[in-house]
C-alpha angles and dihedrals in degrees: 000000000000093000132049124187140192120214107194120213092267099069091032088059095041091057093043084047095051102052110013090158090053084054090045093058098046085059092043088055097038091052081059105049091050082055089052087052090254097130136060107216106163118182118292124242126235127207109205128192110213093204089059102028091178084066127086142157119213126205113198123183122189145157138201117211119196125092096331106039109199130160128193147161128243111204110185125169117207114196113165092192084064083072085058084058095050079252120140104254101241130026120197152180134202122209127201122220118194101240095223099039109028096229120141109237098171142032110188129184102252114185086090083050096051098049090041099052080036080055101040085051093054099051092045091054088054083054102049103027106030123111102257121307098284120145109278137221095215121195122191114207103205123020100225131114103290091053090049099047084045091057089050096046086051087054096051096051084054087242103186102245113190096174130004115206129191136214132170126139085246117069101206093063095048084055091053095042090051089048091048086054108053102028085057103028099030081224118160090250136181133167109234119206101191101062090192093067098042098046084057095065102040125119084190134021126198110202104193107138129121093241096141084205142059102265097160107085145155095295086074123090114226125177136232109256091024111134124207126205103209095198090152099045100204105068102081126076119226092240083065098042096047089068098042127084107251134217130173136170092233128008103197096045087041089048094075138051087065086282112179089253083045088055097050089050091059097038093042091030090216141091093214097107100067105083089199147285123297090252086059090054092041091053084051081240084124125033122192132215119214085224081114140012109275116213120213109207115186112189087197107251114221082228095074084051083054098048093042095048105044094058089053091061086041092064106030083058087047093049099033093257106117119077127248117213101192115219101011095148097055088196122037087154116083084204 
């Protein structure tokens, strides 16, 4: 209580580098203990601006129970105009909060902390949700960030890429992203400019774009056995969902925002069509056939911030990387 410290993105970024399996297995953990009720994750809250309706700000607070309590609060700001500007889409902080007192002992930058637990998530799904271990044709739909950290997490978790295929609706990122790609990853990597045809001949599809719309339809082709990451939740369209298998990592907080499984709910008025969360198919509850494609939609829990985050506080104080201000709280007496 009597401290509070700052850990800035580039130490947040060099501990999640450094370990990302370490990373993918605190998510993996922490998904389980929400699905044991060990969490509190309430909705998150969006702050909206009527005069840029593309732009948001999201507060989610979140705590993990278990032998070393901790709460917190991920604000992250997503504004797609920022791309236009060369400026990463979304910019964040993470607060933490003392579990007994309340009182807030850390702020970390936590951009580099969303896209790694995001990450972390998605590579977790291809683990646990992916037709065998064969070698994979992957295509990442958008060239950001969260397409970029996926593709590192994959790679750390030595994911058999055959082919790695690139799309973005600017070509320049694509180019980069495809660089990126092969040059760190040594992966076999080209940039695709017609998405139908593509789509038709992935193993594994990374949806990480900013469309504020379904775009991906029933003119697609999609496989039995494909599996789609939905990072981004709004690309695909309810006729498409509704005859997928559907994973998310939690119904009630994916069934809202006009998701794309929140859309199918509303069109199809039902929820039969979800076949469970990935802490149901970790824990072998749900089994899925390859008869369809299955779509794993994340709406992005603030637990996995927390649990992220935490560690890496954890370890900058461990290793003298995180910043002390000293008296930050001016009156820790009542009297």
């Amino acid at each position: 209580m009597s401290t509070f410290h700052v850990i800035d993105g580039s130490v947040t970024q060099d501990v999640i580098d450094s370990a990302p399996s370490d990373v993918l297995d605190l998510v993996r953990e922490t998904y389980l203990q929400h699905s044991r009720g060990a969490t509190v994750n309430p909705n998150s809250h969006f702050l909206r601006f009527p005069h840029d309706p593309g732009a948001r700000i999201i507060a989610l607070p979140a705590h993990l129970g278990g032998d070393t309590p901790v709460s917190g609060l991920k604000w992250i700001a997503s504004y797609p105009q920022n791309v236009s500007q060369n400026l990463p889409r979304a910019s964040a902080v993470l607060l933490l909060n003392d579990a007994g007192t309340g009182y807030p002992f850390a702020c970390l930058e936590a951009s580099g902390i969303s896209a790694a637990r995001t990450a972390a998530s998605a590579a977790l799904a291809v683990e646990t949700l992916a037709d065998g271990d064969n070698p994979k044709t992957v295509l990442f739909v958008g060239a950001g960030v969260i397409g970029r950290t996926v593709s590192d997490f994959l790679a750390a978790r030595g994911t058999n890429v055959r082919e790695c295929l690139v799309h973005d609706h600017v070509d320049a990122y694509a180019e980069t992203f495809a660089a990126y790609a092969a040059g760190t990853h040594g992966w076999q990597t080209r940039t695709v400019a017609q998405i139908d045809a593509a789509l038709a001949t992935a193993d594994l599809v990374i949806l990480a774009t900013t469309a504020p719309a379904p775009w991906l339809t029933d003119q697609q082709t999609l496989l039995p056995g494909q599996l789609i990451l939905n990072l981004s939740l709004r690309d695909i369209h309810p006729t498409v969902m509704i005859k997928c298998h559907n994973v998310l990592d939690d119904i009630d907080h994916c069934l809202t925002a006009q998701t794309s499984p929140h859309l199918t709910e509303m069109e199809y008025g039902t929820r039969d069509f979800i076949d469970g969360t990935l802490a149901d198919v970790l824990r072998g509850d749900v089994t899925l056939a390859h008869d369809r494609p299955t779509v794993f939609s994340p709406f992005g829990l603030g637990v996995l911030d927390l649990a992220v985050g935490y560690h890496i506080y954890r370890t900058a104080l461990r290793t003298g990387r995180a910043t002390e201000i000293p008296g930050f709280f001016s009156e820790l007496k009542r009297w």
